[in-house]
MARTOR-875268 format. One record per residue: x, y, z of N, C-alpha, C in turn; residue in three letters. Coordinates in steps of 0.2 Angstrom, whole numbers, plus 5000, padded with zeros to 4 digits. Layout:
N
XYZXYZXYZALA/...
END
This chain:
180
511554404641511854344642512254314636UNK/512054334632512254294624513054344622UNK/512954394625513454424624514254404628UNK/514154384635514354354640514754284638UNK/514454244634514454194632514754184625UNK/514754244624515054244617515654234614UNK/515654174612516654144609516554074615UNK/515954074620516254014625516353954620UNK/516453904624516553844623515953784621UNK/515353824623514653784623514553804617UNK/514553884615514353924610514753874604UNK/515453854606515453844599515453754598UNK/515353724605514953654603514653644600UNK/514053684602513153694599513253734593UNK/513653754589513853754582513953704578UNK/514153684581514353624579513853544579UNK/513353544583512853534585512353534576UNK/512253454575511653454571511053434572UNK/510653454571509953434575509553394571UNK/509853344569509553284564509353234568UNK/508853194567508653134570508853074567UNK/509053024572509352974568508752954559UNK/508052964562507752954556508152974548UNK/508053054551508353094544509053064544UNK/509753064546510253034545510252974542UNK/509852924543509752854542509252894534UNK/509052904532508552914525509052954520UNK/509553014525510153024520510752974517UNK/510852944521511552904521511252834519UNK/510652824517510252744515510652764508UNK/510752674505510852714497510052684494UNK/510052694490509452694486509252654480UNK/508752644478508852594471508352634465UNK/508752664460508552684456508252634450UNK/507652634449507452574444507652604437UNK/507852664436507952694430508352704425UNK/509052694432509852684432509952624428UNK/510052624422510352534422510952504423UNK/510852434425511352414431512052414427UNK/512452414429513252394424513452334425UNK/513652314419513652244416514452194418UNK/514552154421515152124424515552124415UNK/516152134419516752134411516752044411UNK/516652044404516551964401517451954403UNK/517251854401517951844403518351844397UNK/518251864394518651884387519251954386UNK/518852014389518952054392519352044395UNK/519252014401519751984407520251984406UNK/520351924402520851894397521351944394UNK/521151984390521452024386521852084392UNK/521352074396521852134402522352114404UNK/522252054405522952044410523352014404UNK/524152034408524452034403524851964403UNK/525251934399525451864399526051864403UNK/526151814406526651824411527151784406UNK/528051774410528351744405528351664409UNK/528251634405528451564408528851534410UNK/528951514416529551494421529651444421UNK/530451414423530651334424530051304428UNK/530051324434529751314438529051284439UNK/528751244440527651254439527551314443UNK/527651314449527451374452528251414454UNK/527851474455528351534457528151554465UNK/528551504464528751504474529651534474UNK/529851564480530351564482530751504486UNK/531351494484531751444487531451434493UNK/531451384497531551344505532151374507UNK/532051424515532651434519533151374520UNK/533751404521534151344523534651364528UNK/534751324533535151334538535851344537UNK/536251384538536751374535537351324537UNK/537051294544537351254550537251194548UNK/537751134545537451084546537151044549UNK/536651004551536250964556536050904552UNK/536050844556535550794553534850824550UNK/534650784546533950794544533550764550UNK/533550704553533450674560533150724564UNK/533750764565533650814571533050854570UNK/533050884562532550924562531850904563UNK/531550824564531050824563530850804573UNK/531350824575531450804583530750854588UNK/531050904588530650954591529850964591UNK/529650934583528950944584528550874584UNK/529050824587528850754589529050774597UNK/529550794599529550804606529050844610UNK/528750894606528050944606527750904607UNK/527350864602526750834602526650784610UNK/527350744609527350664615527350724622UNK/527750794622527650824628527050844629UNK/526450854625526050884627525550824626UNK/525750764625525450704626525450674634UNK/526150704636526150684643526050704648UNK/525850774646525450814648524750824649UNK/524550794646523750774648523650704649UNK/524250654651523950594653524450604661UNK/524850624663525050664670524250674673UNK/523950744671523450764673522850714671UNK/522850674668522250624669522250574675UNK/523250554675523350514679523050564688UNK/523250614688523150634696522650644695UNK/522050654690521450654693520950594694UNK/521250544692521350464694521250454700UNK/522050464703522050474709521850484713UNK/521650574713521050584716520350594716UNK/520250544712519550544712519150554715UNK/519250514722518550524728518650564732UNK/519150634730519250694734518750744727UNK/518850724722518550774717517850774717UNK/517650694719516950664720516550714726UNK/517250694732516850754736516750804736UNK/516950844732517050934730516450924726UNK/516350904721515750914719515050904720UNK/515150834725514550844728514350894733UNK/515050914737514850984741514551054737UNK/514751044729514651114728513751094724UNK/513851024725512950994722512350994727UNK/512650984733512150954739512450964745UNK/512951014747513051044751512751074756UNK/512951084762512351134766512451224765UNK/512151244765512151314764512751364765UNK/512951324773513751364775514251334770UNK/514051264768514851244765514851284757UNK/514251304755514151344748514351404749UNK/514151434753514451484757515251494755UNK/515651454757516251454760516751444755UNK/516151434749516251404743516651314743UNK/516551284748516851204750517351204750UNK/517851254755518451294754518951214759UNK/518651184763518951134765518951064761UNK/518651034759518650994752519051024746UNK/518851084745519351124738520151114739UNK/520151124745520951124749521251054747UNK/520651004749520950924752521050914740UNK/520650914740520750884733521350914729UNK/521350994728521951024726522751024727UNK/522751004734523250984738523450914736UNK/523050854735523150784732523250794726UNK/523050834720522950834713523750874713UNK/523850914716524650954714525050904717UNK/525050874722525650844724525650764721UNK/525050764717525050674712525550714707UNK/525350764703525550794698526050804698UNK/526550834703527350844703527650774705UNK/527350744707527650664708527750624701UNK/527350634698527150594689527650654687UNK/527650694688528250734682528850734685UNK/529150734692529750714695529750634692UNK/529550584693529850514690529750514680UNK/529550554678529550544672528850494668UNK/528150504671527550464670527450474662UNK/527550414659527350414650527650474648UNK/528350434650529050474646528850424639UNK/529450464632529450414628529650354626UNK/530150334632530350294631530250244637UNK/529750264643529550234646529050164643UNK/528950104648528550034643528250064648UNK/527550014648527149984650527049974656UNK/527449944657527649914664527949944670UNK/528349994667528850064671528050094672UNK/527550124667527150174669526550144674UNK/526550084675526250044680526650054685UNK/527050034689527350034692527650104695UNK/527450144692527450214694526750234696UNK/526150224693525550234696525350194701UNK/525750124705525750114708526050144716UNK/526450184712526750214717526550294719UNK/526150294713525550374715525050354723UNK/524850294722524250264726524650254733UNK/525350234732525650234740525750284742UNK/525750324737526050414742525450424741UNK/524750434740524250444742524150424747UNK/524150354749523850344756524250354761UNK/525150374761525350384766525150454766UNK/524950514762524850564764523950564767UNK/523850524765523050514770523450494777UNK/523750434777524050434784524250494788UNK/524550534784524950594789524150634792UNK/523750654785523050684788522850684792UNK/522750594794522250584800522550584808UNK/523250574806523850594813523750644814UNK/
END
């Protein structure tokens, strides 16, 4: 049979095949501590010193490279625009979705009490009709507040009132269409 086999592919796996146990690999490949070896001694900072070699001393305190520069002229103004625009948009982005989840409140109240103390079909179905009802209230507050411009930045006070009083009127007319 060996003859048969001879040159196959297994034959020359199991060549290749070490018959070590992790123990034995783990006890070769450990390093070791020799108490007899004496330890080597960190190069003094004097040594240090003498190695490195002096640098030439620059105009400069530090050896930085020039600031890119635009080659366009622009206000200095402008440049500081985009990462205040950043900020207040993503400021208005998370008072948008605080405002629609305001709004929906007592749909979001009911979602989690269905998925708290629901009946077994409605866990089941994962509270697929309350998931609907809140979701559907929470995206359409939310595209409402970003179509009128909800805590724009140059919106006052009294505009963003006025606009979340007008979140609450298209809430309830879209409860009116529900119950029709």
């Amino acid at each position: 049979m060996s003859d048969k086999n001879k040159g196959s592919a297994r034959e020359y796996i199991e060549s290749y095949i070490n018959e070590q146990t992790e123990q034995d690999y783990l006890l070769k490949e450990q390093p070791r501590y020799d108490p007899t070896k004496p330890i080597p001694e960190a190069p003094s900072m004097k040594e240090k010193e003498q190695e490195q070699p002096k640098e030439q001393p620059t105009s400069a305190p530090f050896n930085r490279h020039a600031a890119t520069v635009n080659p366009i002229r622009t206000d200095s103004s402008e440049d500081q625009l985009p990462s205040t625009a950043l900020l207040t948009s993503r400021e208005q982005r998370n008072e948008i979705h605080d405002a629609a989840l305001t709004v929906c409140a007592d749909l979001h109240e009911n979602l989690m009490t269905c998925f708290q103390h629901g009946s077994w079909w409605d866990k089941a179905k994962m509270c697929e009709e309350q998931k609907q009802k809140f979701w559907k209230c929470y995206n359409t507050q939310k595209q409402f507040f970003k179509d009128v411009g909800y805590k724009a930045p140059m919106n006052t006070e009294k505009e963003d009132a006025k606009i979340l009083v007008g979140a609450y009127k298209l809430r309830e007319k879209l409860d009116e269409k529900a119950r029709a």
